[in-house]
C-alpha positions as CSV (number, residue, x, y, z in Angstrom):
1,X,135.5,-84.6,29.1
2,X,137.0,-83.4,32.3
3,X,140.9,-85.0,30.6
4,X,141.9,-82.2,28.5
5,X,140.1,-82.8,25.6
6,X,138.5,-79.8,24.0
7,X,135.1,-79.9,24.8
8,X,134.1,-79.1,20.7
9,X,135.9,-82.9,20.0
10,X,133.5,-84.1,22.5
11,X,129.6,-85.7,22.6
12,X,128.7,-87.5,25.7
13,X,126.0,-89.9,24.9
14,X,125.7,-91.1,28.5
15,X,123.3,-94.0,27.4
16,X,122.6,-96.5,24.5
17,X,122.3,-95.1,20.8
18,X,118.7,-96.6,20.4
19,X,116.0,-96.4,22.3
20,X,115.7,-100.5,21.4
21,X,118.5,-100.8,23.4
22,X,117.3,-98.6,26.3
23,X,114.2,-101.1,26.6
24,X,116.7,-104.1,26.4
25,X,118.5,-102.6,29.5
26,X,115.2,-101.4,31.4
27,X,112.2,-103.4,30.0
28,X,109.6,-102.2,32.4
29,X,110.6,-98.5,30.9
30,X,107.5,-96.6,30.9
31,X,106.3,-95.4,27.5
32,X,106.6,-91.5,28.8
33,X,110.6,-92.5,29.2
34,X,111.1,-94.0,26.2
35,X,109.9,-91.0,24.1
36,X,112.6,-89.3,27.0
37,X,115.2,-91.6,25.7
38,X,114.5,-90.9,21.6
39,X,114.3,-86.8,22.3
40,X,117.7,-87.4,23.9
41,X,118.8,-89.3,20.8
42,X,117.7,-86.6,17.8
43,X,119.6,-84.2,20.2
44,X,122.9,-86.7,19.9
45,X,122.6,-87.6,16.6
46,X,122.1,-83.7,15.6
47,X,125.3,-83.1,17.5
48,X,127.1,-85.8,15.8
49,X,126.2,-85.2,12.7
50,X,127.4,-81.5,13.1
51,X,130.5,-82.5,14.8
52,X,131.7,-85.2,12.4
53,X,131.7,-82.6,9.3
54,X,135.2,-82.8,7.7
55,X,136.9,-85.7,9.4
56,X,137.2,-89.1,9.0
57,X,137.5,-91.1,12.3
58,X,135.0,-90.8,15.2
59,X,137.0,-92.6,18.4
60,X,134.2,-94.0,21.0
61,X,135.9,-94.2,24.5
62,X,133.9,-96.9,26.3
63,X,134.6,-98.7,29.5
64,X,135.6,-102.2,29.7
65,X,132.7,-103.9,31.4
66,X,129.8,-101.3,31.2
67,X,126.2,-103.1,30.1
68,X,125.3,-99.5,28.1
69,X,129.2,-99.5,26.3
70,X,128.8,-102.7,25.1
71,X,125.8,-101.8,23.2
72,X,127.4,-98.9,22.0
73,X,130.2,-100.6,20.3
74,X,127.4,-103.2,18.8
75,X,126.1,-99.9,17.4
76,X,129.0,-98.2,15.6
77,X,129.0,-99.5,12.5
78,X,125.5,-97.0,12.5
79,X,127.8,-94.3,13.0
80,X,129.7,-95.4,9.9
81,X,127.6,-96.1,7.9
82,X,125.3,-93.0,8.5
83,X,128.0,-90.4,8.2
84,X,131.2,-92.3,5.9
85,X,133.3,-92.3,9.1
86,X,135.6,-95.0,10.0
87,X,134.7,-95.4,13.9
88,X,137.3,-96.9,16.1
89,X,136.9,-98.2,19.8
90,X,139.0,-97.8,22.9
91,X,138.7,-99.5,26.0
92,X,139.1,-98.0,29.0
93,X,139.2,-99.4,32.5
94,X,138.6,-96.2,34.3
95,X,138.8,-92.8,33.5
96,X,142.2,-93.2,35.2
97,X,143.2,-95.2,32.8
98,X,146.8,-94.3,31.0
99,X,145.0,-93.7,27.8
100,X,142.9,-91.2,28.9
101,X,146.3,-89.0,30.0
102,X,147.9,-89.9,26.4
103,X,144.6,-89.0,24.6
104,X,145.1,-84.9,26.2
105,X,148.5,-84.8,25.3
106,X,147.3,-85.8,22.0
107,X,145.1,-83.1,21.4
108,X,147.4,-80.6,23.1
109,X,149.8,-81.7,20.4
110,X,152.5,-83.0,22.5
């Protein structure tokens, strides 16, 4: 969020998109988590959902090798399907990454 970004183009899921998937990454997750995990996802989902109003391409920005991003991107065709986006991925290395410099000037419409 922290690249120049506005923050309004912005939802940080900062874990998986199902709470399936959070008990495939932690399966000893207590029961009093879990219900943690789905409170967290109404909240994103909410947000989305508001935030994806009027355009037509949501852009995930996941890292290369993280266990949680994969199972993001195994997850976006929910996105589409759920709100008639097209959803495209990009890859990033690091937040370092030259993308993440070119995707600021993008929305600072340079």
């Amino acid at each position: 969020m922290g690249a120049g970004v506005p923050r309004e183009r912005v939802i940080a899921i900062g874990g998986p998109l199902s709470a399936e998937d959070a008990k495939e990454l932690s399966p000893r997750l207590p029961e009093e988590a879990v219900r943690g995990v789905e409170a967290r996802l109404q909240s994103f989902w909410r947000e989305l959902e508001r935030k994806v109003r009027g355009i037509r391409t949501v852009l995930l920005i996941l890292e290369k090798s993280g266990r949680v991003d994969e199972l993001i991107a195994k997850r976006a065709s929910v996105i589409s399907e759920k709100f008639g986006v097209n959803v495209k991925i990009a890859y990033l290395s690091n937040l370092e990454d030259p993308c993440v410099d070119a995707l600021s000037r993008f929305f600072k419409g340079e």
